[in-house]
C-alpha positions as CSV (number, residue, x, y, z in Angstrom):
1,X,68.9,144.3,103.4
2,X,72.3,146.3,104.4
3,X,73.7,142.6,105.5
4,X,72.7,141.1,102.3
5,X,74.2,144.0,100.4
6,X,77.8,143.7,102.1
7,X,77.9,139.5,102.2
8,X,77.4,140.0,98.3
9,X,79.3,142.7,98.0
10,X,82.2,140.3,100.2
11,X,81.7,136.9,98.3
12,X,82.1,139.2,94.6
13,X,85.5,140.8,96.2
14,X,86.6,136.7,97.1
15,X,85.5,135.5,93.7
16,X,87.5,138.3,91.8
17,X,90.1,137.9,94.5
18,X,90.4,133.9,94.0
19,X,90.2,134.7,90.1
20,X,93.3,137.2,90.1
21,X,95.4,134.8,92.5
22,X,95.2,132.2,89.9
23,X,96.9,134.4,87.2
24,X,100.7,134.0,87.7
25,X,103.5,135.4,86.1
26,X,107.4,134.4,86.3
27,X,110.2,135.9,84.8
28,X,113.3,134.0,83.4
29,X,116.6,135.0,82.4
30,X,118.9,132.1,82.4
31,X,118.2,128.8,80.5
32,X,120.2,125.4,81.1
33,X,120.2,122.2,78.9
34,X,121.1,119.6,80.9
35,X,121.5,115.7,80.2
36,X,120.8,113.5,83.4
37,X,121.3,110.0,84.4
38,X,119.6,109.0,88.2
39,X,120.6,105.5,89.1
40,X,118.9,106.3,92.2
41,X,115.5,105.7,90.0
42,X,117.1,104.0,87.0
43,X,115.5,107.2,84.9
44,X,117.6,108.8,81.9
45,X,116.4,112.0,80.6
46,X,117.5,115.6,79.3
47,X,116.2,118.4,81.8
48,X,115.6,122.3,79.8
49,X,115.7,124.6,83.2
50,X,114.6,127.7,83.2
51,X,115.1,130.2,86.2
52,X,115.8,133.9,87.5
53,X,119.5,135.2,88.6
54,X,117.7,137.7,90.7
55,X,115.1,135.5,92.0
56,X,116.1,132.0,92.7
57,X,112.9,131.1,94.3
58,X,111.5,129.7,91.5
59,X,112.7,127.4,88.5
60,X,110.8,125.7,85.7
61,X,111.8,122.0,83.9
62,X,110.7,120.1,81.5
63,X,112.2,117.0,81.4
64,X,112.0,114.5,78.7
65,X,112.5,110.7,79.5
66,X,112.1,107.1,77.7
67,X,108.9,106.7,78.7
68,X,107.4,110.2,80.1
69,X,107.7,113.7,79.4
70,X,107.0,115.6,82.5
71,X,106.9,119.8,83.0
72,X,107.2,121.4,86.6
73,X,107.3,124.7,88.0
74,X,109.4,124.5,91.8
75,X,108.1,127.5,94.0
76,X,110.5,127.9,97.0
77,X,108.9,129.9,99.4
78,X,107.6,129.7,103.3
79,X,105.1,127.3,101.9
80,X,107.1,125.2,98.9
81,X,104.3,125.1,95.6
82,X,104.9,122.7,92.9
83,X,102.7,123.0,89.5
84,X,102.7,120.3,87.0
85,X,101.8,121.2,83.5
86,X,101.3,118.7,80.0
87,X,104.1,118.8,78.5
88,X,103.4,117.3,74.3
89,X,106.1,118.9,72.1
90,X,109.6,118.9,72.1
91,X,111.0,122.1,72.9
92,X,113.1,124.1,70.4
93,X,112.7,127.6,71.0
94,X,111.1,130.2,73.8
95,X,107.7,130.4,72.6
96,X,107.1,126.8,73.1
97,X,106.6,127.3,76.6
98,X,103.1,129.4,75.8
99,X,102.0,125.6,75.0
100,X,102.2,124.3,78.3
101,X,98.7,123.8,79.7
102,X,96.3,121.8,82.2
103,X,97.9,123.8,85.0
104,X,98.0,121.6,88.5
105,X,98.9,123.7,91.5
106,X,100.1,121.2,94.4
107,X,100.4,123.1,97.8
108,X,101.0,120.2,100.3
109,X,104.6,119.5,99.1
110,X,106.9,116.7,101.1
111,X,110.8,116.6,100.6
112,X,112.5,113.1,100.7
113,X,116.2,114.0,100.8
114,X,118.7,111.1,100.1
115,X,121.3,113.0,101.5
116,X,121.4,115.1,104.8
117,X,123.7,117.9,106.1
118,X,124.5,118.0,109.6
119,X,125.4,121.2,111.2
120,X,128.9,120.1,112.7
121,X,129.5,118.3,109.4
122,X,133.3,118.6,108.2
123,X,134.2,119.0,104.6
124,X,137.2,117.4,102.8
125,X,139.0,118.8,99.3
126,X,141.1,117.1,96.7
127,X,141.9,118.1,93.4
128,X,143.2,116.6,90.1
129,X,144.6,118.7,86.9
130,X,144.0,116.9,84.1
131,X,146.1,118.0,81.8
132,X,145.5,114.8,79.0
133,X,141.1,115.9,78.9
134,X,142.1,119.7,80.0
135,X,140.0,119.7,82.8
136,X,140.2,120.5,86.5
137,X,138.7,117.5,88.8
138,X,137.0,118.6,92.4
139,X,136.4,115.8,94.2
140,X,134.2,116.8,97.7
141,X,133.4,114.7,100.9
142,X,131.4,116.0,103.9
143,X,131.4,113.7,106.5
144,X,129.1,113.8,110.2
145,X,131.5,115.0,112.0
146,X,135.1,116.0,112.3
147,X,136.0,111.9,113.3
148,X,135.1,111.1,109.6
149,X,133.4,107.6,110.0
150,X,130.5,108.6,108.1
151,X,130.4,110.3,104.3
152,X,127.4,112.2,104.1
153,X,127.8,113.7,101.0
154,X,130.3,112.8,98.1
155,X,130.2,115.0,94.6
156,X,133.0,115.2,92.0
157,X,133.0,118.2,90.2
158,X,134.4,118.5,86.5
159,X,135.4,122.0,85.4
160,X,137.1,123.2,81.9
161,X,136.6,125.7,79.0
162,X,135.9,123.0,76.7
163,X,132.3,123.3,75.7
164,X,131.5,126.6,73.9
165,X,127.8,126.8,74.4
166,X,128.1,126.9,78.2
167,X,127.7,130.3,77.5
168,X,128.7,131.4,81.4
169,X,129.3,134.5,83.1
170,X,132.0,132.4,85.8
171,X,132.1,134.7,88.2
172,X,128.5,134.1,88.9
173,X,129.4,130.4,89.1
174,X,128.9,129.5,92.9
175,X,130.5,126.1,92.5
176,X,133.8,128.0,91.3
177,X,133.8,130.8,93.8
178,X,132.5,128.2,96.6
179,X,136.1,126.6,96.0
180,X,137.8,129.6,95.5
181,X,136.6,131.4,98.3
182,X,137.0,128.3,100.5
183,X,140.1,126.7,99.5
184,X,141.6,129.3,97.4
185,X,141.6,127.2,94.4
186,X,142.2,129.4,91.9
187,X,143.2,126.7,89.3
188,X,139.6,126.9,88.6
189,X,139.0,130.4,88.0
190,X,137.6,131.1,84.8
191,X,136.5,127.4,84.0
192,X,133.0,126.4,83.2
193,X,131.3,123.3,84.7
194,X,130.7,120.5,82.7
195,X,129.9,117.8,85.0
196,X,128.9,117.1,88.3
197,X,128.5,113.2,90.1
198,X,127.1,112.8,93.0
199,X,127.0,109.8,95.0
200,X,125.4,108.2,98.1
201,X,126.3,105.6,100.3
202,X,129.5,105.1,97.4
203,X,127.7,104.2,94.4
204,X,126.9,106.9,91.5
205,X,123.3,108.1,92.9
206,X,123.1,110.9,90.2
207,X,125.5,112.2,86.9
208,X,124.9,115.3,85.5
209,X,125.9,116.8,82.2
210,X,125.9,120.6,81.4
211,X,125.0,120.8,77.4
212,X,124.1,124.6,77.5
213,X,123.7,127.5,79.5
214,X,122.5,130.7,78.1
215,X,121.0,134.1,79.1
216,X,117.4,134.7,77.9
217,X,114.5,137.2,78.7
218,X,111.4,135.5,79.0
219,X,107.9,136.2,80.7
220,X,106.1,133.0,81.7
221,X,102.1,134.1,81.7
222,X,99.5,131.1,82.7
223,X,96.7,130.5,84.4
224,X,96.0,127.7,87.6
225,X,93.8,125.5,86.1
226,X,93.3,123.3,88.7
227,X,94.2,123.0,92.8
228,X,95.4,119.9,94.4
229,X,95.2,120.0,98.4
230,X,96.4,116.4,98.4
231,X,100.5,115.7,99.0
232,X,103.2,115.7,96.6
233,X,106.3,114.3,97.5
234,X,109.7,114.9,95.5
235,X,113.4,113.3,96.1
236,X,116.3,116.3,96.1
237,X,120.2,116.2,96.2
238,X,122.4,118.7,98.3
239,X,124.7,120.1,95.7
């Protein structure tokens, strides 16, 4: 009777257990509008991110294309977690995101990277003022090695004051301290990015445009309303 007791008493602790696990919470306090155009997947769409200054383990968007609207949560932790929610209304305001449901927790995630980093890779700077658009132009290559026979990675960066609702504390930018603190570029202290291309193998693999960037406080309360064991796999870009 004593053993029956306690493997009751253990499977009610799991159940409540496994019930409270599935309750999660995330916090955001920065929100991005971005407008993206992959050539790598011939997909156009505008991205709404939403993430954490604090805690950059984690960033939510919803991304709204021609022919699908998709919504996913990116855990980065020992063991990576993506959860995709259904994502029917266009988002205007905070409160939307309470409408996000049918909650898919994927556990078995599996990175394709177009674009590798070696760890004897060599970087190479040039810069453009633009005095006619008012911008500054950052153009980066990292190549292999220090022979530089093979371009690994290839972004220009476009930096300016321009757009008013890039509503950025810069010196929090990493892209503008990254170049200031390497290079000592300090032509692009204080400027806000607008745009950033990357390319692969020499062609335009993926153009980004910055729309807005604000600070927010939001508390992102679901529930996992379903567990996938079976793989997910999802292309990124070294910035």
């Amino acid at each position: 009777m004593k053993k029956i007791i306690i493997t009751y008493l253990f499977l009610f602790c799991s159940v409540i257990f496994a019930q409270e696990s599935q309750n999660r919470s995330y916090n955001f306090d920065t929100y991005k509008l971005l407008e993206i155009k992959n050539y790598g997947n011939n997909s156009f769409y505008e991205s709404h991110q939403f993430s954490n200054s604090k805690d950059t383990t984690y960033v939510l968007e919803l991304k709204y294309g021609k022919d699908k609207n998709e919504a996913t949560l990116f855990i980065e932790k020992e063991k990576p977690e993506i959860i995709k929610f259904d994502l029917n209304f266009n988002y205007s305001e905070l409160d939307d995101l309470n409408e996000l449901n049918n909650s898919k927790l994927y556990t078995d995630i599996i990175r394709k990277n177009k674009q590798t980093r070696s760890k004897d890779f060599v970087e190479e700077m040039r810069f453009e003022n633009d005095t006619i658009d008012n911008q500054v132009i950052v153009h980066l290559k990292q190549f292999k090695n220090n022979k530089k026979k093979k371009i690994i990675n290839e972004h220009y960066y476009f930096l300016s004051n321009k757009n008013n609702d890039l509503k950025i504390d810069t010196r929090k930018n990493a892209v503008v301290n990254y170049l200031i603190e390497k290079y000592d570029l300090k032509i692009v202290k204080g400027l806000k990015l607008d745009r950033i291309m990357h390319l692969y193998e020499g062609k335009l693999f993926l153009d980004t445009y910055f729309q807005k960037y604000e600070k927010i406080d939001f508390l992102f309360n679901f529930k996992i309303e379903e567990v996938n064991p079976k793989p997910f796999e999802i292309n990124f870009i070294t910035q």
